[in-house]
Residue frames as a rotation matrix with the C-alpha (Angstrom) as fourth column:
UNK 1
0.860 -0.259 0.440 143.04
0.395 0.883 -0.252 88.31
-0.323 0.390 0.862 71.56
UNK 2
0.192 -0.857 -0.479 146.78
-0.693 -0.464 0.552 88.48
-0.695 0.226 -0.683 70.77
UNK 3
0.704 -0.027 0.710 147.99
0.573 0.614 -0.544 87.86
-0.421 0.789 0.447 67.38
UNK 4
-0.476 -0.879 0.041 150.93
0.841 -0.440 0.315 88.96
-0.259 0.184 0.948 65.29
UNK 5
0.160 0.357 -0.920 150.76
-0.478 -0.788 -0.389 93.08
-0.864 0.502 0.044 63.52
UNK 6
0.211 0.081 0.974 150.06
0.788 0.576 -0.219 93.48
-0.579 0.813 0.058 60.07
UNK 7
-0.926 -0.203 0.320 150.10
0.315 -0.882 0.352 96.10
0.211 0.426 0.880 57.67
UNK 8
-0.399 0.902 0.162 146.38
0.278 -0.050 0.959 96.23
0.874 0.428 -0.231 57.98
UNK 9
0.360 0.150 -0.921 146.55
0.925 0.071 0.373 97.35
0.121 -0.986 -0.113 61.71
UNK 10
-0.685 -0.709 0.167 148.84
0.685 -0.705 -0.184 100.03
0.248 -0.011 0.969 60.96
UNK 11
-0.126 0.696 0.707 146.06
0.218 -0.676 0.704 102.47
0.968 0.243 -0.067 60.78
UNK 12
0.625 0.507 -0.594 144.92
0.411 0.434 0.802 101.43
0.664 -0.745 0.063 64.58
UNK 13
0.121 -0.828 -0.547 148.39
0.991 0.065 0.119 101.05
-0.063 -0.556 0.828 65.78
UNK 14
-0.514 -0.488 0.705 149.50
0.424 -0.860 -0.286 104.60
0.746 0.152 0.649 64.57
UNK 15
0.120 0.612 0.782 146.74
-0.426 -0.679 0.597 106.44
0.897 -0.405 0.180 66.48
UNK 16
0.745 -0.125 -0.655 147.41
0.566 0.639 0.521 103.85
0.353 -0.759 0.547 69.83
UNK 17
0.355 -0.871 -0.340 151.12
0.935 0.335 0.117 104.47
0.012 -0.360 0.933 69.92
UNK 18
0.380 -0.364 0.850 151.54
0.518 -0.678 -0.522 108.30
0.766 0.639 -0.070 68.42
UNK 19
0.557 0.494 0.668 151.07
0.008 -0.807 0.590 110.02
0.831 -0.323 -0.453 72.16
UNK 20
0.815 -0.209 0.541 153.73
-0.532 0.101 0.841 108.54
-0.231 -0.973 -0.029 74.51
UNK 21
-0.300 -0.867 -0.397 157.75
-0.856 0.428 -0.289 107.93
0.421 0.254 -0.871 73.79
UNK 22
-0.221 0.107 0.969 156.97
-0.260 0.951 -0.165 103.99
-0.940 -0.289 -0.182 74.53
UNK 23
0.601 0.521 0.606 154.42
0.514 0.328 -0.793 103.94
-0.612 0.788 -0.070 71.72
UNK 24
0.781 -0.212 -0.588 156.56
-0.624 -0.297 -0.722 106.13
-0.022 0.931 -0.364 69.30
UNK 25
-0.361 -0.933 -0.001 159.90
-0.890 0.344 0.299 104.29
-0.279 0.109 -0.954 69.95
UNK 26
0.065 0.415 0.907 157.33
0.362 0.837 -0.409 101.02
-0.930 0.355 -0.096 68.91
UNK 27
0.668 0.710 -0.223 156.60
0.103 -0.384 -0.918 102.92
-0.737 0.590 -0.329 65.94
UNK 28
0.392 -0.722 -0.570 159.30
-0.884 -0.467 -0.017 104.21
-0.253 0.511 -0.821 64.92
UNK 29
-0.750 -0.537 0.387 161.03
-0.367 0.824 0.431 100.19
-0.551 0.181 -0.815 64.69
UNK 30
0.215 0.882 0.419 157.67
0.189 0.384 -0.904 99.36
-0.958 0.273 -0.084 63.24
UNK 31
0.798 0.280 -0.534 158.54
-0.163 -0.753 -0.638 101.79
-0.580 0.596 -0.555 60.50
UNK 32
-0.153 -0.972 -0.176 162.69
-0.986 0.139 0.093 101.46
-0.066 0.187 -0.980 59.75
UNK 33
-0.816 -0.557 -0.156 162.24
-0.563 0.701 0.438 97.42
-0.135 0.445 -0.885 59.86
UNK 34
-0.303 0.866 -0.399 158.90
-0.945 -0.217 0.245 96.59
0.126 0.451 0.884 59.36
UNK 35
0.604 0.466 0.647 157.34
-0.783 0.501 0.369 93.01
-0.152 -0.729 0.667 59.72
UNK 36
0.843 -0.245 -0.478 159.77
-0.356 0.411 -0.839 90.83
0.402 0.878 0.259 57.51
UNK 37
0.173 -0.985 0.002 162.93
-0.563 -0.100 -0.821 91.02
0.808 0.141 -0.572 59.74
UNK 38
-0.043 -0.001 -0.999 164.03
0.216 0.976 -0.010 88.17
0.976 -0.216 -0.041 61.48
UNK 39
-0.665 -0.624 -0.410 164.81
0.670 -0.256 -0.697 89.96
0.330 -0.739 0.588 64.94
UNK 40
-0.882 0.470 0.031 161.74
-0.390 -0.691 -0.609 92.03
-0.265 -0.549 0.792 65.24
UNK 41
-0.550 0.793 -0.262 157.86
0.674 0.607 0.421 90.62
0.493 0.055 -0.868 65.66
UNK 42
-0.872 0.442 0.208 155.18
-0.471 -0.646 -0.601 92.99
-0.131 -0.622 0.772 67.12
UNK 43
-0.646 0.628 -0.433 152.03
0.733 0.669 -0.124 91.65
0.212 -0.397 -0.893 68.67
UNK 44
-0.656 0.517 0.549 148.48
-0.407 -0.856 0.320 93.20
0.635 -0.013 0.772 68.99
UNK 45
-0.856 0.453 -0.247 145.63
0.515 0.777 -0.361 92.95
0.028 -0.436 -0.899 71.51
UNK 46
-0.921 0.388 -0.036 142.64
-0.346 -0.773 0.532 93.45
0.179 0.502 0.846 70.33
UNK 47
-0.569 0.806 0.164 139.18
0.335 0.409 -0.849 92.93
-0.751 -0.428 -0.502 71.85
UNK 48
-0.458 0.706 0.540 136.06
0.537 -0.265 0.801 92.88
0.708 0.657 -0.258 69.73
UNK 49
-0.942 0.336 0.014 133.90
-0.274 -0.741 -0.613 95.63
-0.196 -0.582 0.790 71.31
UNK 50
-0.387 0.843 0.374 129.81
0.200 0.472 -0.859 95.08
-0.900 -0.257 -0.351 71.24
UNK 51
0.406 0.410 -0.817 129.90
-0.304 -0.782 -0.544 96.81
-0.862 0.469 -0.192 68.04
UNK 52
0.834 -0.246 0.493 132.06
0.438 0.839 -0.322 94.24
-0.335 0.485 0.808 66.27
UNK 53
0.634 -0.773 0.019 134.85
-0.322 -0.286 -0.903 96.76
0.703 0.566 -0.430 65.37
UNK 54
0.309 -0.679 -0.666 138.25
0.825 0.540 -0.167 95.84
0.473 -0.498 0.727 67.46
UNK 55
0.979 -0.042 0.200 139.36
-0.156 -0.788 0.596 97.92
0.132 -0.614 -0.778 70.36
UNK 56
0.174 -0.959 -0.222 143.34
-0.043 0.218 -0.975 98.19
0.984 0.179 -0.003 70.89
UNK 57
0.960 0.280 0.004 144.33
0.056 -0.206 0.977 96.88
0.274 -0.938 -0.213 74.32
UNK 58
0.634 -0.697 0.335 148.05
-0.065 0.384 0.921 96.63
-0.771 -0.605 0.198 73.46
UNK 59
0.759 -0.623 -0.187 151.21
-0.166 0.092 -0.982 96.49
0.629 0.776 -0.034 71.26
UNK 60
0.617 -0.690 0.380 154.00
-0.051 0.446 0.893 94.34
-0.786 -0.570 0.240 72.29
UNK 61
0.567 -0.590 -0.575 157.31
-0.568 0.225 -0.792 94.65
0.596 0.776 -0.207 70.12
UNK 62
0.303 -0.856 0.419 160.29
0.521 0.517 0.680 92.01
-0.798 0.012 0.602 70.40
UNK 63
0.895 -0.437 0.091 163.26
-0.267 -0.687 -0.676 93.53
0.358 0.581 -0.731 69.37
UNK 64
-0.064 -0.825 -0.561 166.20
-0.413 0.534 -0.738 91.38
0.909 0.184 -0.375 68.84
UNK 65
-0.412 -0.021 -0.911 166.19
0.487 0.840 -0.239 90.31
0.770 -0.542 -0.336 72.45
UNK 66
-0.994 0.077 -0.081 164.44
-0.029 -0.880 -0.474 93.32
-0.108 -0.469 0.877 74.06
UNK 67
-0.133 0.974 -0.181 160.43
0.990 0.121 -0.078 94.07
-0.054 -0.190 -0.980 74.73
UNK 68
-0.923 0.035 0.383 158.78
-0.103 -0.982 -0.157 97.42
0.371 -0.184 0.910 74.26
UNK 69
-0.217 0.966 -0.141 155.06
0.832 0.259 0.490 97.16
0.510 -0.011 -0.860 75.40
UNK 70
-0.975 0.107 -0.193 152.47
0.144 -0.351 -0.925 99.67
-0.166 -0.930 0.327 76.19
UNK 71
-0.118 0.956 -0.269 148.91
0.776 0.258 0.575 98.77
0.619 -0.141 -0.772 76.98
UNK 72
-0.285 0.058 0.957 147.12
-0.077 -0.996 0.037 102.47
0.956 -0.063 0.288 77.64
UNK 73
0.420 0.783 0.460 144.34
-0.658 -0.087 0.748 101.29
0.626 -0.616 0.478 80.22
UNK 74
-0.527 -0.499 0.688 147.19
-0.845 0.394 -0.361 98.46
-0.091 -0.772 -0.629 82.01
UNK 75
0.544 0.769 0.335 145.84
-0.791 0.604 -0.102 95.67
-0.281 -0.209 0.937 80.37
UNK 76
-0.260 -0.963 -0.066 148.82
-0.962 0.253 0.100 93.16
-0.079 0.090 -0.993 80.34
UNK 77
0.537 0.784 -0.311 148.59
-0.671 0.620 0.406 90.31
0.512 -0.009 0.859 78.97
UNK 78
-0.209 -0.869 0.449 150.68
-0.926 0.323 0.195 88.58
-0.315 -0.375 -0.872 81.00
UNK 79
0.508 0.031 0.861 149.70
0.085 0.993 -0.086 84.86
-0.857 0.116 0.501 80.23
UNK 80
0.929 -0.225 0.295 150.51
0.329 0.135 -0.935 85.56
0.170 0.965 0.199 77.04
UNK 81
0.710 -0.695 0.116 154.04
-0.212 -0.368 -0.905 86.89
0.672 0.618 -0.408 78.07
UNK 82
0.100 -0.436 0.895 154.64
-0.673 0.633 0.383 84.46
-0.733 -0.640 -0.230 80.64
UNK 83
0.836 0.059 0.546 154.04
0.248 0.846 -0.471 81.89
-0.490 0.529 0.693 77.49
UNK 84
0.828 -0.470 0.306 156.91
0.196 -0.269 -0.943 83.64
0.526 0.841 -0.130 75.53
UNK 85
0.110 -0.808 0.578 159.23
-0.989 -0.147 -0.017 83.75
0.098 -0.570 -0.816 78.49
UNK 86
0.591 -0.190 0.784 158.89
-0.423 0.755 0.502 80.52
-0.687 -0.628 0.365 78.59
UNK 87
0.673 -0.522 0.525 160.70
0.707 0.663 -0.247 79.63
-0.219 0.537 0.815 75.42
UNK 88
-0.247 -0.892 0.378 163.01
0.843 -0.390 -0.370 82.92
0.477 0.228 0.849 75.75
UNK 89
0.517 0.337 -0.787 163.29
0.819 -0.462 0.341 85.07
-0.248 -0.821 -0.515 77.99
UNK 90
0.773 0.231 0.591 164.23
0.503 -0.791 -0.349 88.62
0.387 0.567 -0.728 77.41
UNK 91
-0.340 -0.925 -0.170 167.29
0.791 -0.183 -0.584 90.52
0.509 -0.333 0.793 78.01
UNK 92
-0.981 -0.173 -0.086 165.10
0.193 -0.855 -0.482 93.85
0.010 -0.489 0.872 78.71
UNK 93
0.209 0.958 -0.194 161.35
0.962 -0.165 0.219 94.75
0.178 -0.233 -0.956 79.31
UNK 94
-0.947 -0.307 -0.098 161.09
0.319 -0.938 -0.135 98.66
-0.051 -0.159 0.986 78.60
UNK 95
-0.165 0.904 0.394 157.64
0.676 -0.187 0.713 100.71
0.718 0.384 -0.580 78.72
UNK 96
0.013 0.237 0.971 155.79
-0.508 -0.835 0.211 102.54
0.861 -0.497 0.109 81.16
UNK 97
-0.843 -0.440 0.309 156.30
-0.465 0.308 -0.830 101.75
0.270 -0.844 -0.464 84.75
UNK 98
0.187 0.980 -0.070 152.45
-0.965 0.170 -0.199 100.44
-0.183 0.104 0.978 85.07
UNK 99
0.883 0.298 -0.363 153.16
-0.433 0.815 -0.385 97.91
0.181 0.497 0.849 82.70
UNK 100
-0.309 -0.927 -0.211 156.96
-0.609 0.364 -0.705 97.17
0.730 -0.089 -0.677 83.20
UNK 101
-0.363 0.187 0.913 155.53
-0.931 -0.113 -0.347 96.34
0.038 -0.976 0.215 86.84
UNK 102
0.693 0.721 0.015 152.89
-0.700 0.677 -0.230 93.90
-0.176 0.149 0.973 85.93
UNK 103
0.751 -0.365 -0.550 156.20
-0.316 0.533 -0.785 91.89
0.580 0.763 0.285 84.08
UNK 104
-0.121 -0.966 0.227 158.18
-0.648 -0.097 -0.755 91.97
0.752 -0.239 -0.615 87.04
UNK 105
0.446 0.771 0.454 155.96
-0.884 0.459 0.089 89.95
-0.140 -0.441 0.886 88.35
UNK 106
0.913 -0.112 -0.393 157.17
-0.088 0.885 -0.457 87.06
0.399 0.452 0.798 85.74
UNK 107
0.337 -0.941 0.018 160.91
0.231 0.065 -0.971 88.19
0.913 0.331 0.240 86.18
UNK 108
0.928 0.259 -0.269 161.85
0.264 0.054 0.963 87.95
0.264 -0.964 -0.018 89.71
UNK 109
0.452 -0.888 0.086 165.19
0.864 0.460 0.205 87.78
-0.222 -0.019 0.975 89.03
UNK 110
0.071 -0.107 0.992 165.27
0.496 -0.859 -0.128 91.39
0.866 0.500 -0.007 86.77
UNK 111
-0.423 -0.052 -0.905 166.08
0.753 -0.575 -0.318 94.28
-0.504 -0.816 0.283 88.60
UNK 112
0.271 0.299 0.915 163.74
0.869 -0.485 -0.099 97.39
0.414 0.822 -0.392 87.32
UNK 113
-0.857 -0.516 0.011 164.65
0.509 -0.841 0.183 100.84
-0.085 0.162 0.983 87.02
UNK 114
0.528 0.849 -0.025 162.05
0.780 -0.496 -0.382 103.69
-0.337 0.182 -0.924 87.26
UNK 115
0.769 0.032 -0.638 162.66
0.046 -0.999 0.006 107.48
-0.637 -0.034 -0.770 85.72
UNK 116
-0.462 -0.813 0.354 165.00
0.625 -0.016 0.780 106.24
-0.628 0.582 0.516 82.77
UNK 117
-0.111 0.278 -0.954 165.29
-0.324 -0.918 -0.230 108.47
-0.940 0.283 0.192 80.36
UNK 118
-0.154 -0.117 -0.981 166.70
-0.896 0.435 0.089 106.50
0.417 0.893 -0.171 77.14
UNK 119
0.746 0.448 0.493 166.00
-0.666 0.512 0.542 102.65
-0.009 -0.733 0.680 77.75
UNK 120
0.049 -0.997 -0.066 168.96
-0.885 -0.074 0.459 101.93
-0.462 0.036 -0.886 75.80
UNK 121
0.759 0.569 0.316 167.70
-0.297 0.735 -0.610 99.46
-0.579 0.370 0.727 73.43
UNK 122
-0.149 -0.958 -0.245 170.46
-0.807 -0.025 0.590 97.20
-0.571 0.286 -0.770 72.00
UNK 123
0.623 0.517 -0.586 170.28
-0.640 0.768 -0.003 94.51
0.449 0.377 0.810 69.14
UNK 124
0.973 -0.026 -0.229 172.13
0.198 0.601 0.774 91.14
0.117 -0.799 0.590 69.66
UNK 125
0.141 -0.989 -0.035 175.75
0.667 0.121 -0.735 92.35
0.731 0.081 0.677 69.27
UNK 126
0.263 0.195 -0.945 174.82
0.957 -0.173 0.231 95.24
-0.119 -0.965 -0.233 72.33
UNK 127
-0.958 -0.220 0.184 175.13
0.273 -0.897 0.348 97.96
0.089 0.383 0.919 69.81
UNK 128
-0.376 0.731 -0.570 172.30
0.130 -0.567 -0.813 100.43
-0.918 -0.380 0.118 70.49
UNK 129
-0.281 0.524 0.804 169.71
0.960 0.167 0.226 100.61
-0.016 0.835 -0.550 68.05
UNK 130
-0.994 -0.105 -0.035 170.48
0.106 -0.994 -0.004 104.12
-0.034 -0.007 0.999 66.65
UNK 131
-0.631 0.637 0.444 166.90
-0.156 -0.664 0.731 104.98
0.760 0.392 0.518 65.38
UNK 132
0.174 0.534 -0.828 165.52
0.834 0.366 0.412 104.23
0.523 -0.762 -0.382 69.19
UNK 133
-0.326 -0.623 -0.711 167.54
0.917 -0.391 -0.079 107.31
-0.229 -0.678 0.699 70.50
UNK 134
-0.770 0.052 0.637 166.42
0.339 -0.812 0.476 110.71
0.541 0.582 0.607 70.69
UNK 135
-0.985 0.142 0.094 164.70
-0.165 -0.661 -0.732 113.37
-0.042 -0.737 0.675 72.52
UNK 136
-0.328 0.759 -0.562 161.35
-0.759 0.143 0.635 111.99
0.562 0.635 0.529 70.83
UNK 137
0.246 0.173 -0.954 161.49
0.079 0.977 0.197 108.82
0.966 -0.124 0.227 72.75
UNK 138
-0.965 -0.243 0.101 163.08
-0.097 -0.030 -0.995 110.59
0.245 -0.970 0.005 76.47
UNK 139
0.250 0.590 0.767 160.25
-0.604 -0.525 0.600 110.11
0.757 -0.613 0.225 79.26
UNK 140
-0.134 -0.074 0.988 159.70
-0.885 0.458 -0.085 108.22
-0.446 -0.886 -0.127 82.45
UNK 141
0.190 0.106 -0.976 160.68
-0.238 0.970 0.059 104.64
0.953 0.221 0.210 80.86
UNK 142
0.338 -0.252 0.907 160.73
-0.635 0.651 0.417 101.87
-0.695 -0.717 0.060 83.33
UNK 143
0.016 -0.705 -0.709 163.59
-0.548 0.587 -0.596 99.17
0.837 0.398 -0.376 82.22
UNK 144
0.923 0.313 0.225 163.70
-0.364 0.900 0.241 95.41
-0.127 -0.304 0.944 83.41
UNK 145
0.215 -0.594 -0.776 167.03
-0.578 0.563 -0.591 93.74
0.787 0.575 -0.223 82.73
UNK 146
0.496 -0.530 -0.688 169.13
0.692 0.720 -0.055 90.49
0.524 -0.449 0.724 84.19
């Protein structure tokens, strides 16, 4: 099930995201603008497991007009993020190439990059969103754009 983050996830989310410049560069915007700001919204997916605790299949940020997402085991939800393309599509889809993939599906139109280093995350005025940058956050991104 996908539903907005909370603070009360944080716990989860840290230990999800800590191991792969996708999940910190989530983290890190998690952190600097937290859930309050009009321009950023992060999404969890979270299956109950047989044991009733919740299993993390996912963290999807929206950032100003930009996507980070990375789901460990490739479990996209895409319905869900075919529903949200449908009332706005995205200037950029960054993550791992796995998942970018799965989204290029929706976006036929996007052209995707493999083996970026920075994805170049930008809010809406195309000014780069300083605390995204940084040797912390280089690996093999894959980057969607128009």
């Amino acid at each position: 099930m996908i539903r907005e983050c909370t603070e009360k996830d944080m716990e989860m989310v840290r230990g999800y995201l800590q191991d792969e410049p996708y999940g910190r560069a989530i983290l890190t915007a998690v952190n600097k603008f937290g859930f309050k700001e009009h321009f950023q919204t992060v999404y969890v997916d979270v299956a109950n497991t047989e044991n009733g605790e919740g299993k993390l299949n996912g963290v999807y940020l929206f950032l100003y007009r930009n996507i980070i997402l990375l789901c460990k085991e490739n479990h996209v939800d895409i319905d869900f993020l075919e529903q949200w393309m449908g009332i706005s599509a995205p200037d950029k889809v960054a993550g791992r190439k796995d998942n970018v993939n799965i989204v290029s599906w929706l976006l036929t139109d996007y052209n995707m990059k493999t083996g970026v280093t920075d994805p170049g995350i930008t809010d809406e005025d195309g000014v780069s969103v300083d605390c995204l940058a940084g040797a912390e956050y280089e690996g093999e991104w894959a980057v969607l754009t128009r």
